[in-house]
C-alpha positions as CSV (number, residue, x, y, z in Angstrom):
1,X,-38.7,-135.0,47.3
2,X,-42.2,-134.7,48.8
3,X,-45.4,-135.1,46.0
4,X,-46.2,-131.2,45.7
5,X,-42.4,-130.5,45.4
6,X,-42.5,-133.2,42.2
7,X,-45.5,-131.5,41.3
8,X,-44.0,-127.9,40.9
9,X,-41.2,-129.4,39.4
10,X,-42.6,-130.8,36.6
11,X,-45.3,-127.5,36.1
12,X,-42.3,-125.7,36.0
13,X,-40.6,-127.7,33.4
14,X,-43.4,-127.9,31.2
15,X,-43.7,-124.8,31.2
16,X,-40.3,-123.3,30.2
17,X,-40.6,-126.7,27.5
18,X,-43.3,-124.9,26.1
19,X,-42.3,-120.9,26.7
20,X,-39.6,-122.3,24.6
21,X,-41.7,-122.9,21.8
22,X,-44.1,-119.9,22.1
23,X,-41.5,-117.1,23.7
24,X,-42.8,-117.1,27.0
25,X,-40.1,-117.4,29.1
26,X,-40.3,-114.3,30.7
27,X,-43.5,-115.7,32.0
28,X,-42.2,-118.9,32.8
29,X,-39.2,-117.6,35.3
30,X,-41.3,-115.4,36.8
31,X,-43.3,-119.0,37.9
32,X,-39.8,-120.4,39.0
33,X,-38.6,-117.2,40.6
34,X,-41.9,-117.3,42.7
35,X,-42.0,-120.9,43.3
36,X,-38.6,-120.1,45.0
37,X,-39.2,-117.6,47.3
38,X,-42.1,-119.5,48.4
39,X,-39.7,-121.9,49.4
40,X,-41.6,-124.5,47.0
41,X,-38.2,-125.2,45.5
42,X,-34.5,-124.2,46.3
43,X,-32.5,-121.8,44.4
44,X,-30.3,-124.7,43.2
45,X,-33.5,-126.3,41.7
46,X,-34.9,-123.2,40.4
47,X,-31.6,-122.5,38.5
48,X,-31.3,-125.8,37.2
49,X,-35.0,-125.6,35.9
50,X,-34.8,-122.2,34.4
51,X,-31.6,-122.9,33.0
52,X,-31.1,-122.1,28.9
53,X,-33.9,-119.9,29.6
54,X,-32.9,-116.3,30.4
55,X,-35.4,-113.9,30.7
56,X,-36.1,-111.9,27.6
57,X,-35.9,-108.6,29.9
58,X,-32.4,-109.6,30.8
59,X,-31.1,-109.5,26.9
60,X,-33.2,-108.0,24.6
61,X,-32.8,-104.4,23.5
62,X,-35.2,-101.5,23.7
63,X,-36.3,-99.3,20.9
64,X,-37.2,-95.5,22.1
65,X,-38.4,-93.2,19.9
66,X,-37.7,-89.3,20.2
67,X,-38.8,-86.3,17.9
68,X,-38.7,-89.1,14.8
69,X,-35.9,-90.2,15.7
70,X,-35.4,-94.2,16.8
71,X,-32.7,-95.6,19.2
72,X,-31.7,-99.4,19.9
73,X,-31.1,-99.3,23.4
74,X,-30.0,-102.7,25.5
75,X,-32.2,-103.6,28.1
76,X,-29.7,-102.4,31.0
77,X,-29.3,-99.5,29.4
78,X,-25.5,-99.5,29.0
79,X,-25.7,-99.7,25.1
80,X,-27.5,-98.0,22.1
81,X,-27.2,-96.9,18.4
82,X,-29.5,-94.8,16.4
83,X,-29.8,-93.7,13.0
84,X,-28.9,-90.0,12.2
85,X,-29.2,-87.7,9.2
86,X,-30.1,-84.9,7.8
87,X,-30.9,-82.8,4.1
88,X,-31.2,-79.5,3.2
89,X,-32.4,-78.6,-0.4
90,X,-31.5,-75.0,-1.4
91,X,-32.9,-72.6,-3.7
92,X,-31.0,-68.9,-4.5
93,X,-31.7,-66.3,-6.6
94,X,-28.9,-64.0,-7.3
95,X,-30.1,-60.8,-9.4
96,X,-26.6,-59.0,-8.4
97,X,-24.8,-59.9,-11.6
98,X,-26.2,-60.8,-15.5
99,X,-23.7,-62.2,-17.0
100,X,-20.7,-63.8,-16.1
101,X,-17.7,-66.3,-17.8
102,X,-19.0,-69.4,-17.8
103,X,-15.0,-71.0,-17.1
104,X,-14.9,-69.2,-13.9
105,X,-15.9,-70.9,-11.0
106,X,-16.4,-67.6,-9.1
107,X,-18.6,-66.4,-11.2
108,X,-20.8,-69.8,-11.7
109,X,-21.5,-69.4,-8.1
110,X,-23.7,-66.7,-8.6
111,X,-26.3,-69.0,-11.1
112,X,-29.8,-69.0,-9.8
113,X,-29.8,-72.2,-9.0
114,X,-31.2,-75.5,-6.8
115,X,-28.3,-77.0,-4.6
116,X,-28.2,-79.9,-2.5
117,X,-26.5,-77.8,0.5
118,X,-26.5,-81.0,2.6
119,X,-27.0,-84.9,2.8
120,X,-25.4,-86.8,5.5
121,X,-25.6,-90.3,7.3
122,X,-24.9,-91.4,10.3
123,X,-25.0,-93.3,13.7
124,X,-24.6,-92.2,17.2
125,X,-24.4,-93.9,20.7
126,X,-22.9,-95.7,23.6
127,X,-21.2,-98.7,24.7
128,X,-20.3,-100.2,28.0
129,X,-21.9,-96.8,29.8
130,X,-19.2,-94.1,29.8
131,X,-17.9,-93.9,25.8
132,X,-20.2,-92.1,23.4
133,X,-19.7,-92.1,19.5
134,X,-20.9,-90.5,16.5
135,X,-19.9,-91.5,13.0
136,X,-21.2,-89.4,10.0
137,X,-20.8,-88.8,6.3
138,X,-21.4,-86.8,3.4
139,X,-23.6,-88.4,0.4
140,X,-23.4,-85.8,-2.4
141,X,-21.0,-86.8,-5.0
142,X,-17.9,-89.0,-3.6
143,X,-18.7,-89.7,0.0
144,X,-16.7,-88.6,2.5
145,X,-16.3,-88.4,6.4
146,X,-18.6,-85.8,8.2
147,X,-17.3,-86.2,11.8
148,X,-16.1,-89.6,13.4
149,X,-15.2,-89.5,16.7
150,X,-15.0,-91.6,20.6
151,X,-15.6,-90.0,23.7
152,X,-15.0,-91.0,27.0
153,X,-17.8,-89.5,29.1
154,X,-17.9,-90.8,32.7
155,X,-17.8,-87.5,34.5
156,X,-19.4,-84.4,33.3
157,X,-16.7,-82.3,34.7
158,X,-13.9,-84.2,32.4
159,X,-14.3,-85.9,29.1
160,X,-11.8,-87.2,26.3
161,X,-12.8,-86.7,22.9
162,X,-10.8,-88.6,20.1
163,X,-11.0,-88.1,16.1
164,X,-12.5,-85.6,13.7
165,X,-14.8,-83.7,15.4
166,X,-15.5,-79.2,15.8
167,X,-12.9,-77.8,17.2
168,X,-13.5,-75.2,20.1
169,X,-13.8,-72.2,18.3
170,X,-17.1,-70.0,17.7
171,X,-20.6,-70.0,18.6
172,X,-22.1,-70.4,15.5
173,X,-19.3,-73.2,14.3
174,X,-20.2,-75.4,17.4
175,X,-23.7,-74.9,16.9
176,X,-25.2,-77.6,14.4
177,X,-26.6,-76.7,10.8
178,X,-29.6,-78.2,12.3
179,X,-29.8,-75.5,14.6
180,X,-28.3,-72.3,13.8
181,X,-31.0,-69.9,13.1
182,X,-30.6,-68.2,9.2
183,X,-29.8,-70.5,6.5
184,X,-25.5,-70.2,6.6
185,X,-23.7,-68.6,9.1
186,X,-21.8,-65.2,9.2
187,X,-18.1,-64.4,8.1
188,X,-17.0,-65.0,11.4
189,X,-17.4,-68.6,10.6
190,X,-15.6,-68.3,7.6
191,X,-12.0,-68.1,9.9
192,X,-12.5,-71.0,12.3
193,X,-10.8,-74.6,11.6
194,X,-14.2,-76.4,11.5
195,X,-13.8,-80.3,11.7
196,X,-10.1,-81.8,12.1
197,X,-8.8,-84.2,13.2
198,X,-7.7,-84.5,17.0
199,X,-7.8,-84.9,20.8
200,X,-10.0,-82.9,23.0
201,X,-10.2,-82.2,26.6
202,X,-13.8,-81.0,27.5
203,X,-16.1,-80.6,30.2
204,X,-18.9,-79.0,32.2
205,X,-17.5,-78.8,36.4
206,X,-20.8,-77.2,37.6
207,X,-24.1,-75.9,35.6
208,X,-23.3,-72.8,33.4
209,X,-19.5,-73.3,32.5
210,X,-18.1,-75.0,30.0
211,X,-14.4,-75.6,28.5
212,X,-12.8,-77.4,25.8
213,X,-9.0,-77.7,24.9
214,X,-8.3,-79.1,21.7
215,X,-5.2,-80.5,19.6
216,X,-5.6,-81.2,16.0
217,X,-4.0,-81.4,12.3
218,X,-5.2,-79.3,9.7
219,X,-5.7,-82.0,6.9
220,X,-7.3,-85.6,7.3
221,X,-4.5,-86.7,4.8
222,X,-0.7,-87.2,5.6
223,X,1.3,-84.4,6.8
224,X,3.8,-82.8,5.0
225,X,7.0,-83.6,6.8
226,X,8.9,-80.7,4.4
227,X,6.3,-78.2,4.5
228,X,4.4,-76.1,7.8
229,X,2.5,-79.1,8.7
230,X,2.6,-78.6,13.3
231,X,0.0,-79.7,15.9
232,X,-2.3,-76.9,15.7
233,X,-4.5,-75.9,19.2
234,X,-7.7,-74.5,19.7
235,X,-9.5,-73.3,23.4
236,X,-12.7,-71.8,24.4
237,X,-14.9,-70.9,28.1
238,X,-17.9,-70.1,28.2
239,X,-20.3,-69.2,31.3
240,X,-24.2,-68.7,31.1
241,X,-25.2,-66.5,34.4
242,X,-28.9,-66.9,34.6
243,X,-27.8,-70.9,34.2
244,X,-25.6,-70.3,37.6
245,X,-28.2,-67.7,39.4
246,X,-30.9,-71.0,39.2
247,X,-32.7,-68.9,36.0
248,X,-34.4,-71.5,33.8
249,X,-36.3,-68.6,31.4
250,X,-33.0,-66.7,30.1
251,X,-29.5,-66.8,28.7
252,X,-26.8,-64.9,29.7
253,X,-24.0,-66.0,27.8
254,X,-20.4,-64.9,27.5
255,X,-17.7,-67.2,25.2
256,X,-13.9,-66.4,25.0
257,X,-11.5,-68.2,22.8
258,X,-8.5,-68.7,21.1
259,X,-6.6,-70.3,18.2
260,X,-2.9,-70.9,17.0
261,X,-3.0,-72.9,13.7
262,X,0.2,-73.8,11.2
263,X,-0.3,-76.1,8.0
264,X,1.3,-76.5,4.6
265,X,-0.9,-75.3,1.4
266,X,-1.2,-77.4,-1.3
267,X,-0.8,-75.1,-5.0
268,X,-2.3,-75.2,-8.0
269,X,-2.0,-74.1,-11.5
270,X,-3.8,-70.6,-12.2
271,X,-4.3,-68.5,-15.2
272,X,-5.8,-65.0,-15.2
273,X,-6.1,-61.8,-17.7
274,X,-7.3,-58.5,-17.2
275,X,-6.7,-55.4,-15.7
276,X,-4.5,-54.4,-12.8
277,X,-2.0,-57.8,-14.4
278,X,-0.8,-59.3,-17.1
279,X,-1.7,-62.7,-18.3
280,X,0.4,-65.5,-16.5
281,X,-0.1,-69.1,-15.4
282,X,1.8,-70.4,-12.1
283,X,1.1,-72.2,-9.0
284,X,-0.7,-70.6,-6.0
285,X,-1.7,-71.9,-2.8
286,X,-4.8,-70.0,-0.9
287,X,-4.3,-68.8,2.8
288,X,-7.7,-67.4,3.1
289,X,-10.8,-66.5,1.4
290,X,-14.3,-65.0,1.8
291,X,-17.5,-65.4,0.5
292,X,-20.7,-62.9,0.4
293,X,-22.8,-64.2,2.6
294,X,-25.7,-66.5,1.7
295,X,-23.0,-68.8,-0.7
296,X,-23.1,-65.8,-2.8
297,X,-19.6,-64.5,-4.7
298,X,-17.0,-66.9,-4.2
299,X,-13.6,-65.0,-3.4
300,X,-15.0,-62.0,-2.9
301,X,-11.2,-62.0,-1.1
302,X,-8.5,-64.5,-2.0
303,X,-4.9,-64.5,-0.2
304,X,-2.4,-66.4,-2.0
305,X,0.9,-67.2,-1.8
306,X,3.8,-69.0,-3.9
307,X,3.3,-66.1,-6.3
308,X,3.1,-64.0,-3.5
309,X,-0.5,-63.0,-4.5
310,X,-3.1,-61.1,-2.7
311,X,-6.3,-61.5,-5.1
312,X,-9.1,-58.6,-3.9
313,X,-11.8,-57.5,-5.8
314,X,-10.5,-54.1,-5.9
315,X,-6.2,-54.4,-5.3
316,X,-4.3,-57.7,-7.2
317,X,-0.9,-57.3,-7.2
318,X,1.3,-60.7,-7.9
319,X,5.1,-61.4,-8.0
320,X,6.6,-64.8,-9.4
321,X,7.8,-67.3,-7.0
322,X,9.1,-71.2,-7.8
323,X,6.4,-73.6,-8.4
324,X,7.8,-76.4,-6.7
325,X,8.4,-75.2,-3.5
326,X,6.4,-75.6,-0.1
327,X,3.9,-73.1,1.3
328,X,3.5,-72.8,5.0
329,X,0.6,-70.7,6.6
330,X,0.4,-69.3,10.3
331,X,-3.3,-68.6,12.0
332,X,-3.5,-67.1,15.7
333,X,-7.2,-65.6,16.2
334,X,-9.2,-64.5,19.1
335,X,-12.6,-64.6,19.3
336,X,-15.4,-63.7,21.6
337,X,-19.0,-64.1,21.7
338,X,-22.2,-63.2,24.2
339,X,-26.1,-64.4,24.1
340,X,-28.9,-62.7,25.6
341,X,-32.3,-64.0,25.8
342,X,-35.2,-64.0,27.5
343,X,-38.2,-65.6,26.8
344,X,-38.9,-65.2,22.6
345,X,-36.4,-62.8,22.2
346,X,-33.0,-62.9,21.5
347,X,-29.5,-61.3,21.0
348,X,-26.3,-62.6,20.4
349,X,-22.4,-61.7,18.5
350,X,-19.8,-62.7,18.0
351,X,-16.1,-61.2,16.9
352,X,-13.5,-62.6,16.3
353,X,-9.5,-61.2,15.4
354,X,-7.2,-62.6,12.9
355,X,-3.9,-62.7,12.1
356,X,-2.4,-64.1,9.2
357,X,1.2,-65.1,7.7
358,X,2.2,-67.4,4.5
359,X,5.3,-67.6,2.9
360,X,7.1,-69.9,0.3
361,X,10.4,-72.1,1.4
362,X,12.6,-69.7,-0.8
363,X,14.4,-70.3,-4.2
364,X,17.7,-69.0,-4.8
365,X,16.4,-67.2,-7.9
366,X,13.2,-65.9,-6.3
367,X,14.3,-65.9,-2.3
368,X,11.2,-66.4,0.3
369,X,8.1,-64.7,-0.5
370,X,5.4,-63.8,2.5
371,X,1.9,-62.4,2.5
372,X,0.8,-61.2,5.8
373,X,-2.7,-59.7,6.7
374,X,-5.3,-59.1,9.1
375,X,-8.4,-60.0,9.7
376,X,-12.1,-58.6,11.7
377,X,-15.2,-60.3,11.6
378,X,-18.5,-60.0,13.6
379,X,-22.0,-60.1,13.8
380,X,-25.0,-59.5,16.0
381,X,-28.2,-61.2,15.5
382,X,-31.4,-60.8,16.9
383,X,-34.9,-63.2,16.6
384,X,-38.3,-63.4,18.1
385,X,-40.3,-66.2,18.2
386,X,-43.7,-65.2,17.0
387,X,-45.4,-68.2,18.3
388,X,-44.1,-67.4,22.1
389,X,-41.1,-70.3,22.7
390,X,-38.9,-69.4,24.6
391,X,-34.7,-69.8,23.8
392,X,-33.7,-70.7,27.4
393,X,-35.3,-74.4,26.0
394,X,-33.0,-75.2,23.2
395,X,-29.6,-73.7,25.1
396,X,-27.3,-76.4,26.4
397,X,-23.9,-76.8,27.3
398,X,-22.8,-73.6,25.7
399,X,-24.4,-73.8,22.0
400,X,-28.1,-73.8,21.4
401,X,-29.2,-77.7,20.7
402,X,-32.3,-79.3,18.8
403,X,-35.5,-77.1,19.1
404,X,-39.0,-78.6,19.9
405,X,-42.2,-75.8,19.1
406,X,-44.5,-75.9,21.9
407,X,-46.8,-77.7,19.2
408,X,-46.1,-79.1,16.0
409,X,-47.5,-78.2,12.8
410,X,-50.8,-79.6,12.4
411,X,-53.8,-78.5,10.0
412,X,-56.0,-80.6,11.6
413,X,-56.0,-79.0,15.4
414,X,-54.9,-75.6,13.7
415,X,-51.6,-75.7,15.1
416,X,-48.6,-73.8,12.6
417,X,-45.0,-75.0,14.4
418,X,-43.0,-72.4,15.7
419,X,-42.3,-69.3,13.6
420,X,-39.1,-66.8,14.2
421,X,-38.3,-63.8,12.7
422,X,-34.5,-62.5,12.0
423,X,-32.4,-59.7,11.2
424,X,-28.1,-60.2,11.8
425,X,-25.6,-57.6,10.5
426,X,-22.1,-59.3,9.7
427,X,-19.0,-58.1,8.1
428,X,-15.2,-58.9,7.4
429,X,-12.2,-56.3,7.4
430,X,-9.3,-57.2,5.9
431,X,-6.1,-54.8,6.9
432,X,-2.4,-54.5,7.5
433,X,-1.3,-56.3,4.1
434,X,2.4,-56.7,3.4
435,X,3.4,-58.3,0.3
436,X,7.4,-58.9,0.6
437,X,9.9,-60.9,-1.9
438,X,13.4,-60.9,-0.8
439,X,16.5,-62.1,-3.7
440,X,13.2,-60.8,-5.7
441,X,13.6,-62.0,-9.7
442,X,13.4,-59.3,-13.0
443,X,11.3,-60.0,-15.5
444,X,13.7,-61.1,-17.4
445,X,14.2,-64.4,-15.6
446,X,17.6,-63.0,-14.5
447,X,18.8,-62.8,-10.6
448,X,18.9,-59.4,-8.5
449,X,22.1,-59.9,-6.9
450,X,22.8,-58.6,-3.3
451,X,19.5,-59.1,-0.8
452,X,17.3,-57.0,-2.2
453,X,13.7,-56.5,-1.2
454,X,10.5,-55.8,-2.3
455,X,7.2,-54.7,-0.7
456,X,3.7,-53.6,-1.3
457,X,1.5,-52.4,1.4
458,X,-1.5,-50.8,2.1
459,X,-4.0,-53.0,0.4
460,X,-7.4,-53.7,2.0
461,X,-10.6,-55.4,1.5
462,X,-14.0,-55.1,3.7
463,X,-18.1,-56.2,3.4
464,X,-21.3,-55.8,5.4
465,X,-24.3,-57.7,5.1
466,X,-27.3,-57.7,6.1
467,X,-29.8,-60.3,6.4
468,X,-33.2,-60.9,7.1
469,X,-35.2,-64.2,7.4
470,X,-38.4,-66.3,8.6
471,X,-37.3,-70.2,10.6
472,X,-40.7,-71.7,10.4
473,X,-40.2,-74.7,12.5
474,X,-42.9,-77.3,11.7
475,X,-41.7,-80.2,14.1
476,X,-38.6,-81.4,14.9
477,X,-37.9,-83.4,11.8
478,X,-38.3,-80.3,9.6
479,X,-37.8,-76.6,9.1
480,X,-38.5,-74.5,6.0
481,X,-36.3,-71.1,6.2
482,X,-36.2,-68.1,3.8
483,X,-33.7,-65.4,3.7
484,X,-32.7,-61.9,2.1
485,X,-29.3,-60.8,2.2
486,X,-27.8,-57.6,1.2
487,X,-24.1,-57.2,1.1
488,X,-22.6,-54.0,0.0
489,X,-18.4,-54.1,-0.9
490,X,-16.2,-51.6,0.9
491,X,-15.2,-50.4,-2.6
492,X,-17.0,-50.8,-5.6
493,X,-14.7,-53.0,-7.8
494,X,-14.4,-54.4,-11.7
495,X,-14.1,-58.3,-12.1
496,X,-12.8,-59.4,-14.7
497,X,-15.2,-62.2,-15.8
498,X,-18.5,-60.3,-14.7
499,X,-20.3,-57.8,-17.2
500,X,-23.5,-56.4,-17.9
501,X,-23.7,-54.5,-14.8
502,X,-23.9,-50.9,-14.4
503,X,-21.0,-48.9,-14.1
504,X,-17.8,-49.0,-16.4
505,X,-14.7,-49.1,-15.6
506,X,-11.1,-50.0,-17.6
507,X,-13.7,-51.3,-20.1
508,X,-14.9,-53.9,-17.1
509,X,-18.3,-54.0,-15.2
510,X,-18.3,-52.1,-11.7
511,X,-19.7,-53.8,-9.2
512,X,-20.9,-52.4,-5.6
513,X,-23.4,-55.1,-3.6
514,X,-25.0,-58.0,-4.2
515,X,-28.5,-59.4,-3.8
516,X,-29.9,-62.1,-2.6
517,X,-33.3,-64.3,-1.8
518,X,-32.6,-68.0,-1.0
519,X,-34.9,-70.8,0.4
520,X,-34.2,-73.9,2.3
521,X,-36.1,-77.2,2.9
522,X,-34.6,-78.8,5.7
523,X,-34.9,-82.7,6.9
524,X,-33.5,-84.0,10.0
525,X,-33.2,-87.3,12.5
């Protein structure tokens, strides 16, 4: 070894002894690496020089930050993890209704009142390139699982999803609560399965279309092997035309999709008095309810079964049915939904078409009881972005996605956010009830021999709402939101825990539409 060869040599090493002591071994390789292709050393010696010492750019991971949010990326990019959450902190006032029994959890839903509508933690990521997760849960009272799912993601055009995630059915469901644009979503919503557990086939085969298949349980607990528990499925395609025509300034949106859903209910003990029945206390189990919209009256409709019930503010008829016996329920919907926007102005619906079917196991005293029904609901929605931003920016794979105001809220430079104004229409129809009990049981207790059979029709139960609201979007962290609604009942009807309002009927309190003014303060990362 020639005397400048030693030379570099021993540089070199004294250097890496002492990068190791002050972190400068990115510096200290790049010496070696040069030294090499000088031709100052050999590879072999530069590797045995530099070795222990990898470079920090090799291994050590990158923190971006995002619209607040952070992410711990490695430094080949393969891997990351970030922090997610969010919190909204509600405020209603409900002047619909004065008085109300303070045992009923219907009627405690229409308190004024603060409410912690939602606090959730999580992470989301990727590992080894192509699998993407997100894990998040629910803070308020016990915690519980949010979503939690795996996704294989190599191609665009077909991806795996694994867990509890959305399933595949309506806009505003697959749209986050960070995103959607009044502070709860229509009665549309109100019918979809939401977040199960399952498999998903998904994907995007060229800009503008979209699909998503999807298998899934109805419960995150056990099935019930005796009961309807099945392997429910959900589907749904959409195509954005000005996304396919190269248009970057508009939507032009159309969504079908479809649903096919069996499950067991679980029952519980129930006690009512008041007109239209007598006082009694069995077990039900709940096909299907609806709430006024802005989380105002809860069970504004209620479908039960094992009891045979249909509970309506305005029909409740009831016959007995054994307690112990399993309840099996039977969803098929269709639904369909369009978006049209152009620069700060917007349009978009939904509807979406029910059917439902529950019915006990049968008893040999009271034979199988079934409640079937159907069921409409729809919207349309319009908004305008006052401050000029435009929708096209904050549409993305079908759903519209986190939205950045051209500049964020700042006293300073005079700079307000983004402000929208909105007005949407909703409503739900409920139609084509049939209450039927065949082998059905006296009152007595004693058995009506033969098959005999017993039915009520006819019944049906309907609201429209209408709502209007400010999204003032400071920043992408947070978003204050006030809203009016107005929901008027197809037919006015007397509660039987509710008085003080005006209008008398059967000695009960009529009741015709509802009120109400809520506020949102809204966190998220």
């Amino acid at each position: 070894m020639n005397f400048n060869k030693k030379l570099a040599v021993a540089v070199s090493g004294a250097i890496l002894l002492m990068a190791g002591q002050v972190a400068l071994a990115d510096s200290a390789t790049d010496i070696v690496d040069a030294l090499v292709s000088k031709g100052v050393l050999t590879e072999e010696e530069g590797r045995l020089i530099t070795k222990g010492h990898t470079s920090k750019t090799a291994v050590t991971p990158v923190v971006k930050e995002k619209d607040g949010a952070f992410t711990l990326e490695s430094a080949n990019g393969r891997n990351s993890i970030s922090l997610t959450g969010r919190m909204n902190l509600d405020y209603r006032i409900n002047d619909s209704f004065e008085n109300g029994r303070g045992d009923d959890r219907d009627t405690q839903s229409l308190a004024d009142q603060f409410e912690l509508r939602r606090a959730r933690l999580g992470v989301k990521g990727k590992f080894a390139n192509d699998f993407k997760y997100e894990v998040v849960g629910n803070l308020p009272g016990t915690a519980t699982i949010d979503v939690a799912f795996l996704d294989w993601a190599k191609y665009d055009a077909a991806q795996l999803r694994f867990g509890k995630f959305k399933q595949p059915f309506g806009l505003e469901q697959l749209t986050s609560s960070n995103n959607i644009a009044l502070m709860e979503r229509s009665y549309v919503d109100q019918t979809v399965p939401a977040k199960k557990l399952g498999v998903q086939v998904m994907g995007s085969p060229k800009a503008g279309f979209t699909y998503a298949l999807s298998t899934f349980q109805n419960h995150d607990t056990e099935l019930n092997i005796s009961g309807g528990d099945r392997a429910s499925g959900a589907a749904r395609g959409t195509l954005n035309f000005a996304e396919i025509m190269g248009n970057k300034e508009m939507i032009m949106h159309l969504g079908v999709a479809a649903l096919e859903n069996s499950y067991a209910v679980g029952t519980s003990s129930t006690s009512q008095t008041g007109h239209s029945i007598t006082a009694n206390n069995t077990q039900r189990g709940t096909i299907s309810s609806f709430r006024s919209a802005g989380r105002g009256l809860s069970n504004a409709f209620r479908a039960q079964v094992n009891g045979a019930e249909l509970c309506d503010p305005t029909v409740v008829v009831s016959v007995s049915c054994a307690s112990e016996y399993s309840v099996t329920v039977r969803q098929q919907a269709l639904g369909l939904e369009g978006i049209f926007a152009t620069g700060p102005f917007k349009l978009a619906g939904e509807y979406s078409a029910g059917d439902y079917k529950g019915s006990s196991a049968g008893h040999a005293l009271t034979g199988r009881n079934q409640v079937s029904y159907d069921t409409k609901t729809y919207y349309v929605e319009a908004g305008w972005f006052l401050t000029g931003e435009k929708y096209a920016s904050s549409y993305k794979n079908g759903v519209f996605s986190s939205f950045k105001p051209t500049n964020d809220f700042d006293l300073d430079k005079g700079n307000w956010g983004a402000v929208e104004a909105l007005f949407r229409f909703d409503a739900y129809d409920v139609d084509n009830v049939r209450i039927t009990q065949n082998g059905a049981a006296s009152s007595s207790g004693g058995r009506i021999q033969g098959s005999a059979t017993s039915a009520v029709t006819g019944a049906t139960s309907g609201a429209k709402t209408y709502t209007g609201g400010i999204r003032w979007v400071l920043n992408p962290n947070v978003v204050i939101r006030g809203n009016y609604s107005y929901t008027k009942f197809d037919d006015a009807f007397a509660p039987i825990d509710v008085t003080g309002a005006t209008g008398v009927k059967d000695g009960a309190a009529l009741i015709k539409d509802e009120k109400l003014l809520m506020f949102r303060t809204q966190f998220m990362f």
